[in-house]
N, C-alpha and C positions, 0 to 999 in steps of 0.2 A: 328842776327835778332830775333825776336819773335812772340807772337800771339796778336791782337789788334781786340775789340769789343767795340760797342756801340748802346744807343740810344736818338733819338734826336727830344725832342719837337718843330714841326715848328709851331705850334697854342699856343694853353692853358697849360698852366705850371700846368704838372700834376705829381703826384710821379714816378720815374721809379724803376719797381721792380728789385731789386736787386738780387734776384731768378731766374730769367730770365736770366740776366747777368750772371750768376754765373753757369748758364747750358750752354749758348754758350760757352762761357770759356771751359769749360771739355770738351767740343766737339774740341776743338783744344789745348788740353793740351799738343799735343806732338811737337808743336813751341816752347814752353815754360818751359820746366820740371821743370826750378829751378825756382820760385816761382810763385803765384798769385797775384794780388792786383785789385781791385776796387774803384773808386770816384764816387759820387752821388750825383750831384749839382741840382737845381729849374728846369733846362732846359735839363740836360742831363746827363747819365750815361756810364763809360768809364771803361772795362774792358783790363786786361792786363796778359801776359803769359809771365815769363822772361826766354830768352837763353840768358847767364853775358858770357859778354868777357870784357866787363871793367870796375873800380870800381866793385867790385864782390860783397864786404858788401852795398857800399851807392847806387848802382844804382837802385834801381826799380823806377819804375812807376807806376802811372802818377803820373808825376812831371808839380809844379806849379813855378810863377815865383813869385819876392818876397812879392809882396801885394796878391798874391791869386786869382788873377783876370785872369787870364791867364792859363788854365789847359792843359795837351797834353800827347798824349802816340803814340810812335814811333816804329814801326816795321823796324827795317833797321842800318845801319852804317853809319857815315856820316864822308866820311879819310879825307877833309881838314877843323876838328873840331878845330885843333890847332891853324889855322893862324885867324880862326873867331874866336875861345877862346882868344886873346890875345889882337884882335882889341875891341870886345866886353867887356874886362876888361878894356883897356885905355880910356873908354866910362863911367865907373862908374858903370857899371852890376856887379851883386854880385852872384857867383855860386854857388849851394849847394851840387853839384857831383862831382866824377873826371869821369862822362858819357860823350862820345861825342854829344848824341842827346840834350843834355842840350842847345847847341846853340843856338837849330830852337825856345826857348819861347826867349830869347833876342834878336834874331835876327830879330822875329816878331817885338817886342817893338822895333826897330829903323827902319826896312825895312815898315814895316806892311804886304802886303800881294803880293810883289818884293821879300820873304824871299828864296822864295824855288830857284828864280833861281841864287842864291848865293851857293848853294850848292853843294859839288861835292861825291855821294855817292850814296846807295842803300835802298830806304826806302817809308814807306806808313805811312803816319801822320795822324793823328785826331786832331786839334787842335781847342778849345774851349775859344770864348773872353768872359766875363762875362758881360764886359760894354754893349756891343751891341748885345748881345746876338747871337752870327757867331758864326757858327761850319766854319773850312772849311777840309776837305777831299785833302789831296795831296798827288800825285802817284810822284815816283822817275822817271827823264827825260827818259830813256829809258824803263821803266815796269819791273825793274826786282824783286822789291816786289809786290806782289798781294793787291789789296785793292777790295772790293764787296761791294755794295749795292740795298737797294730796300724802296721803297715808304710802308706803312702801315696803316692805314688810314692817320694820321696827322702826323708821326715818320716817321723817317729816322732811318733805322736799318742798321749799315756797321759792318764788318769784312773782316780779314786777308782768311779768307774762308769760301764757300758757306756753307759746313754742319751747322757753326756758326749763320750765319743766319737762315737757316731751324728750328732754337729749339723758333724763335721770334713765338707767338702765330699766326694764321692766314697768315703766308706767306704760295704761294700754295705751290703745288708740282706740277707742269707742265713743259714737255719737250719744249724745244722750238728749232722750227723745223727749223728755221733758222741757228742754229749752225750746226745741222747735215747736212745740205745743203753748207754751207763754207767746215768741215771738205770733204766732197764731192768733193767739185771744189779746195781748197786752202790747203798748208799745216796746215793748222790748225786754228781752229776760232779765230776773230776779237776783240780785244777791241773795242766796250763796251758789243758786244755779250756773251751770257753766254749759256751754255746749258742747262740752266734752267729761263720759260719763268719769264718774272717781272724783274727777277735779273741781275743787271748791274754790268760790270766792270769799274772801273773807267782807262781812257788810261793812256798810260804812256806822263811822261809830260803835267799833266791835275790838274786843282784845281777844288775841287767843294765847292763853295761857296756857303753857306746857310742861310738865315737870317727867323725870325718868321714870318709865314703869304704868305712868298714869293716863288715864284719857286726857284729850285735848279739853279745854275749860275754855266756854265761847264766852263772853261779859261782855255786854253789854255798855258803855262807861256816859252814851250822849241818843239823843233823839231828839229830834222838835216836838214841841213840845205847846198844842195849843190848848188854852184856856176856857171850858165852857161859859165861862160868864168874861165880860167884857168891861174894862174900865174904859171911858171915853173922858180923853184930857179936852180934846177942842182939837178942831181941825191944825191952826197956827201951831201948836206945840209940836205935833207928828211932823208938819212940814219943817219947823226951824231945825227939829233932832234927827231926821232924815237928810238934812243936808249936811250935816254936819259930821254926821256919822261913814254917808258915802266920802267924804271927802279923804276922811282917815281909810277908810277899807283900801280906795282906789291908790291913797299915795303908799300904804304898806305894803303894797304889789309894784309897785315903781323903785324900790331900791334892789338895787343891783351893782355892779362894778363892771356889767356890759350894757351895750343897748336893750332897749326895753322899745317895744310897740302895742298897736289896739289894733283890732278889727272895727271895720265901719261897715255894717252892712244899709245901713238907708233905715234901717227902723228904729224905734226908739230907744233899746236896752242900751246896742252899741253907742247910740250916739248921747245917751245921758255918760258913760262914760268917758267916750272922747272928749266931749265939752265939758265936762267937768277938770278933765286936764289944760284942756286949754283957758280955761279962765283962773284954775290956782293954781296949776305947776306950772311954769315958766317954762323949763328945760324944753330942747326940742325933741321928739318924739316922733317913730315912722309907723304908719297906717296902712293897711290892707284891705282889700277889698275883691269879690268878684262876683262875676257874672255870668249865669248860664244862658247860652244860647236861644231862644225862644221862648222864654219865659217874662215877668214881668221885669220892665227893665227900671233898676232901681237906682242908676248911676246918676240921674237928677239930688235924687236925697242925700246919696253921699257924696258929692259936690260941693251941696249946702252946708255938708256936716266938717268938709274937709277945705272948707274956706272959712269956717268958724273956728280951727282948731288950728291952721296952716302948718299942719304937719309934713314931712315928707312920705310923700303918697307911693306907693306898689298899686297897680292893679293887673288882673288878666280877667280875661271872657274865657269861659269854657264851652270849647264845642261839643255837643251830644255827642259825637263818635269818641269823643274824650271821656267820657261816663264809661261808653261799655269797655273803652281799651283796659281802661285801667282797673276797672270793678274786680277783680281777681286780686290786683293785689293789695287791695282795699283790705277784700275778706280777708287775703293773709295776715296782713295786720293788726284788724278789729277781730282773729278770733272767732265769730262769730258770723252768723245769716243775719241780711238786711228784710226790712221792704219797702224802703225808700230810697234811691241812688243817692242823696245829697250827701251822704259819705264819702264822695268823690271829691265832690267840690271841696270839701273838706282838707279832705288830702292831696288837691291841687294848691289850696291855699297856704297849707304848711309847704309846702316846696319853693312857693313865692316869699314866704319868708324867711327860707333857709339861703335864696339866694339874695339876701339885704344885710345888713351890719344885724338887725336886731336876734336876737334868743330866748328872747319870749315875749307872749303878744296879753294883752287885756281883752276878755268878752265881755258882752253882756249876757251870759249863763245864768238861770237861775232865779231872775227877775217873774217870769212869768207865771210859774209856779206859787212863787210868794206873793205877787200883787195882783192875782185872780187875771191872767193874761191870756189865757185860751178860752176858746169860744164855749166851751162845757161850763163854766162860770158864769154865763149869760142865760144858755141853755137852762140852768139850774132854776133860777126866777120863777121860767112856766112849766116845773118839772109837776101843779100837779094835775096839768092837761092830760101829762103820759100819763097817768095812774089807771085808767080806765082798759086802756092799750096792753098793759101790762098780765104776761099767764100768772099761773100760779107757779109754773117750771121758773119762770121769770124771777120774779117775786123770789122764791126758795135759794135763788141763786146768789141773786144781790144781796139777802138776808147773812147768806153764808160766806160771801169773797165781801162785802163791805160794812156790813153790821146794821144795813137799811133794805129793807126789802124795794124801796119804791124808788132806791139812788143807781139811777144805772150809770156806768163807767165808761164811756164811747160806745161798747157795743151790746149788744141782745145774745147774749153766748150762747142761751138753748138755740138760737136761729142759724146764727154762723157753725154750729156746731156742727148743722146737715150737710150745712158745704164741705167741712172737714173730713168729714167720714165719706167723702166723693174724691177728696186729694189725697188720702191716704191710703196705701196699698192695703191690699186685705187682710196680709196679713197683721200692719201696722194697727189697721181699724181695730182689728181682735182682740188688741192690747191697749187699747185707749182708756180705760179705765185705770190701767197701773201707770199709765205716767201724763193724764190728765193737768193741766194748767188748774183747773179752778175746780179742783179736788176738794182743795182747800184754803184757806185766804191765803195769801202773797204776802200780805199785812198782818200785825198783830190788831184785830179789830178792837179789843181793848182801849186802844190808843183815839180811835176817832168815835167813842160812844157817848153822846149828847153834845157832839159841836154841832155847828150849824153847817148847811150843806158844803158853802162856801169853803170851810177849814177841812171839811171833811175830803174835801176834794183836790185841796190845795194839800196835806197832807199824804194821798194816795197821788196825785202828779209826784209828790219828791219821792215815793217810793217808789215807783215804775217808771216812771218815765225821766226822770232826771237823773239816778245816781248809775247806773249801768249803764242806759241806751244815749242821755244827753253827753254825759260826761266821761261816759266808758268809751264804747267802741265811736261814737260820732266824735268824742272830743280827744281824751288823753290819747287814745291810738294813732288819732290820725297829727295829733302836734309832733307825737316822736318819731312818727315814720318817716321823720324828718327834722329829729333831734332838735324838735321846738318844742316849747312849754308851754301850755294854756296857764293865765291867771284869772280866777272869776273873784270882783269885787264884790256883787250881789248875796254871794257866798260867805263872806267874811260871820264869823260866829260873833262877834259884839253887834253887828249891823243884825243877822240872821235874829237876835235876839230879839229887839226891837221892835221888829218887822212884823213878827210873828202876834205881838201884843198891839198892833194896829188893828181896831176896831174892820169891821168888813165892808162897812157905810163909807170909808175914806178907799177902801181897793176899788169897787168897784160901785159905780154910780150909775145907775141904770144900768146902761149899755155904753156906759165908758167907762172900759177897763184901765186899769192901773190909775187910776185919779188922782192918789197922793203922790204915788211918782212923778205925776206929771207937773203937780201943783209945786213942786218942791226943786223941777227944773226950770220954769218961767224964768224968764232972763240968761240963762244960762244954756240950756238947749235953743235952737231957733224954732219959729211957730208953727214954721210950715214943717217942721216933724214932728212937734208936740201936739198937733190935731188932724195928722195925715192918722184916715184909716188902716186899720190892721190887717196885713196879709200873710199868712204862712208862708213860709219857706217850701218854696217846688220845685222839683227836679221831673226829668220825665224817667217814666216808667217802661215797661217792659212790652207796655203796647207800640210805643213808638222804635224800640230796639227792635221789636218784629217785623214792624212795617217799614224802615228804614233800612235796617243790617241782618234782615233775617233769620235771626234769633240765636245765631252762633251754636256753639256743640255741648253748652250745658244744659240745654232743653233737645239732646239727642235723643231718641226712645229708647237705645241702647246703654245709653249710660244712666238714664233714667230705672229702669229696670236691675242695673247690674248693683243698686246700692238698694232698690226694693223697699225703701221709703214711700213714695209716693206709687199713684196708679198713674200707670203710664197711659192706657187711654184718655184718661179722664185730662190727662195735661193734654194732649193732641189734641183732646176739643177744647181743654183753654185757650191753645192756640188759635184755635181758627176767630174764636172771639175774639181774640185781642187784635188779632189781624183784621177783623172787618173795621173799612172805611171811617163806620160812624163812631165807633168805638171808643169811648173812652173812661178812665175813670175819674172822680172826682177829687184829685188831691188826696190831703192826709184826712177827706171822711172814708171813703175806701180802702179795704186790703188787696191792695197786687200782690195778689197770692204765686202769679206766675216768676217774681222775681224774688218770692221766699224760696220757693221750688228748685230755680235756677243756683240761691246763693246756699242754702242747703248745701245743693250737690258741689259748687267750687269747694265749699269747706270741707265736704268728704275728700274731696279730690285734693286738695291740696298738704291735706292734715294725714292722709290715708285711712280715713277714718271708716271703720264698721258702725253695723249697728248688730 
């Protein structure tokens, strides 16, 4: 993938500075290291950052199609480029790359604007008609490129990231208090939310159609899509077509014309991917791995995994003081407030693979979600012991943000709500009603009315927690912040298909999670990860940065105060809690609210951002 800018006359065809262009660019030149290019048409200007994995000499962008009428610059990869390259050649189209994105302008010319959900892959489009003057804006089905935008007076200003936009003349610089109110209540903010107010994300699975003079046209073109009633083929079929299926997902993400790597982290997602390369791709292939300093140490499992696969291996250990050094320029990156450091590690592990031959790496992303892998899935079974426990504030609320009154989503919002209105300055508190999280669903609840808890919930993980928080700021941000490329096989839209139509009896069986996946790795994964228990990912928190490094100058009272978000008292005695001895909190069931607090303010700070 790479970096993608532009800007777009919706009124009067005026010149677009090309200076302009050419500053957003530098602000995200590290999508793109190996080369630049710019186009400058009557209506609009389109910047481009290249990271080459195919065609290495003929690929940049923006590429047009053969009359010139058709312009486009693609952030992303697109694996079934082959079967549309060969249809689109028995059609008379004439190619002028060996690029995959080369497709989406032919595919245009015979789909028109049906093209995107022909696609099966990871990418954010720009593409520009001349004849009719249409920009349109298209996010990849699942969000796992980023695409931004914002209104200007008569321009449409988009990038692959917010700082890109920030260099357009006149866009503010305003927090927008509705993200920090999601990160609050949800694991992490919403498409089309941005934590910066004006500026929109475009969803995943979304077009945005633009024509001169007219409002912007959001469509909608893909979603998942689960089924209330269930066809069950038999256990054997799910596993024969699941293997079968990953094998295609994971080798469409392996073609390249550079090196290609996986992540190994010791659990099972990575390593159904790893072992799967190593028992049907041949080629040799390098691995990553790390490890943070006091926490569960996982280097046994991927040992196993990486003497199953005899890859060439990276690894580094991260020290805690490693977390807070770098947490800043984490947030610069991700954009956005955390409340979990593992963002770090993250972004230590893209710099261990910037310093290796490979340029992009395979995860296991996206597995959990699909085959009932968090613990709220288990949870759900004796969900109807809660019912009793449950207010009627409760009740109204779940009714309204999930379309179940008795489905609660990790947390008890009216509860945590009190502690809010305790971390929020007064004057903040007084406006809580106008930029409220759970105002109103995040979700179109339409979508999850009469599945069963199970989809309902695997449905609301891919919308919150997967396509922004997993794959936004924890994943694409932190692979470019060091001009690597995440590829998630679990992701793949023909496998995603499949997957979705697996019966709930094969995900989760009792209380073992993911069962078809696992049934459908035997032999292929080793045992001792196929029936090693499930541990979240941890990182430590901001109790231990207090009592260890003293909680640095983002939890000042003074700078605390001077952006007048938060109560500054009411942090001081967070502090002392966090600080005391016994102290601590429990993983990802707990909110460390002190290091939302903390990354809040780096963001104002770094971003200059008001409220």
């Amino acid at each position: 993938m790479c970096g993608i800018c532009g800007i777009y006359n919706r009124k009067e065809r005026r010149p677009i500075e090309e200076g302009i262009l050419e500053r957003m660019l530098q602000k995200i030149r590290h999508r793109g290291p190996d080369g630049s290019r710019t186009l400058v048409l009557d209506q609009i200007g389109l910047g481009f950052n290249r990271l080459s994995f195919l065609d290495l000499d003929g690929g940049m962008q923006p590429i047009q199609n053969e009359d010139r009428t058709v312009s486009m610059i693609c952030n992303g990869e697109i694996f079934n480029y082959q079967s549309l390259k060969d249809e689109l050649l028995a059609k008379g189209h004439v190619f002028r790359t060996g690029t995959d994105v080369e497709v989406i302008l032919h595919l245009y010319e015979e789909c028109g604007t049906d093209f995107a959900g022909r696609l099966n892959g990871q990418f954010a489009i720009a593409l520009y008609d001349d004849r009719n003057r249409q920009l349109l804006l298209v996010r990849d089905q699942i969000g796992i490129a980023p695409l931004f935008y914002t209104m200007v007076d008569d321009r449409v200003v988009f990038a692959s990231e917010i700082k890109a936009i920030l260099e357009y003349p006149g866009v503010e610089r305003k927090l927008n208090l509705k993200a920090v109110d999601q990160l609050m209540n949800y694991p992490g903010i919403v498409s089309p939310v941005t934590f910066f107010e004006g500026i929109h994300s475009l969803e995943g699975g979304h077009m945005l159609r633009i024509l001169p003079g007219q409002e912007p046209q959001n469509m909608e073109y893909w979603d998942v899509v689960y089924s209330p009633e269930e066809e069950d083929k038999g256990e054997a079929y799910y596993v024969e077509r699941l293997r079968e299926l990953l094998k295609k997902a994971i080798s469409r993400r392996l073609v390249a014309d550079v090196p290609i790597g996986f992540y190994i982290s010791g659990g099972l997602d990575s390593s159904v991917v790893a072992c799967y390369i190593g028992k049907y791709l041949l080629n040799s292939y390098y691995s990553f791995s790390a490890e943070i300093a006091g926490e569960l140490d996982e280097s046994p499992y991927q040992k196993i995994v990486r003497d199953c696969v005899h890859s060439t291996h990276y690894h580094t250990n991260v020290a805690e003081e490693e977390i807070w050094e770098n947490l800043s320029e984490v947030i610069y990156h991700s954009e956005a407030a955390v409340k979990e450091s593992y963002d770090v590690a993250a972004y230590l592990l893209s710099a261990l693979v910037q310093d290796s031959p490979a340029k992009a790496v395979l995860t296991g992303q996206g597995s959990d979600e699909f085959f009932y892998g968090y613990a709220g899935y288990m949870v759900d079974q004796f969900r109807s012991m809660q019912r009793g426990s449950m207010s009627a504030e409760e009740c109204a609320c779940n009714e309204r943000l999930w379309g179940d009154p008795y489905f609660r989503y990790e947390r008890i919002h009216p509860e945590i709500r009190k502690i809010h209105r305790k971390i929020y300055s007064s004057d903040v508190r007084g406006e809580i009603d106008r930029f409220s999280a759970w105002a109103e669903s995040p979700i179109n609840v339409e979508r999850v009315k009469g599945l069963s808890t199970q989809k309902r919930r695997s449905y609301i993980d891919y919308k919150l927690r997967l396509s922004d928080h997993l794959l936004g700021e924890h994943g694409d941000r932190m692979f470019f912040s060091h001009s690597v490329e995440g590829r998630h096989p679990f992701l793949d839209v023909e496998l995603l298909s499949f997957v979705t139509s697996i019966p709930d009896k094969y995900k989760l069986d009792g209380v073992n999670e993911k069962y078809i996946l696992k049934k459908a790795s035997q032999g292929i994964v080793p045992d001792e990860i196929l029936k090693r228990k499930k541990f979240p990912f941890q990182a430590p928190g901001m109790s231990a940065m207090i009592k260890h490094l003293g909680g640095r100058e983002f939890l000042d009272d003074a700078l605390i105060r001077k952006y007048g978000i938060f109560d500054a008292d009411y942090v001081k005695e967070m502090k002392e809690t966090y600080r005391q001895s016994d102290f601590k909190l429990m993983g990802a069931y707990e909110i460390d609210y002190l290091l939302i607090v903390t990354t809040v303010t780096m963001l104002c700070e770094r971003f200059s951002l008001s409220i």
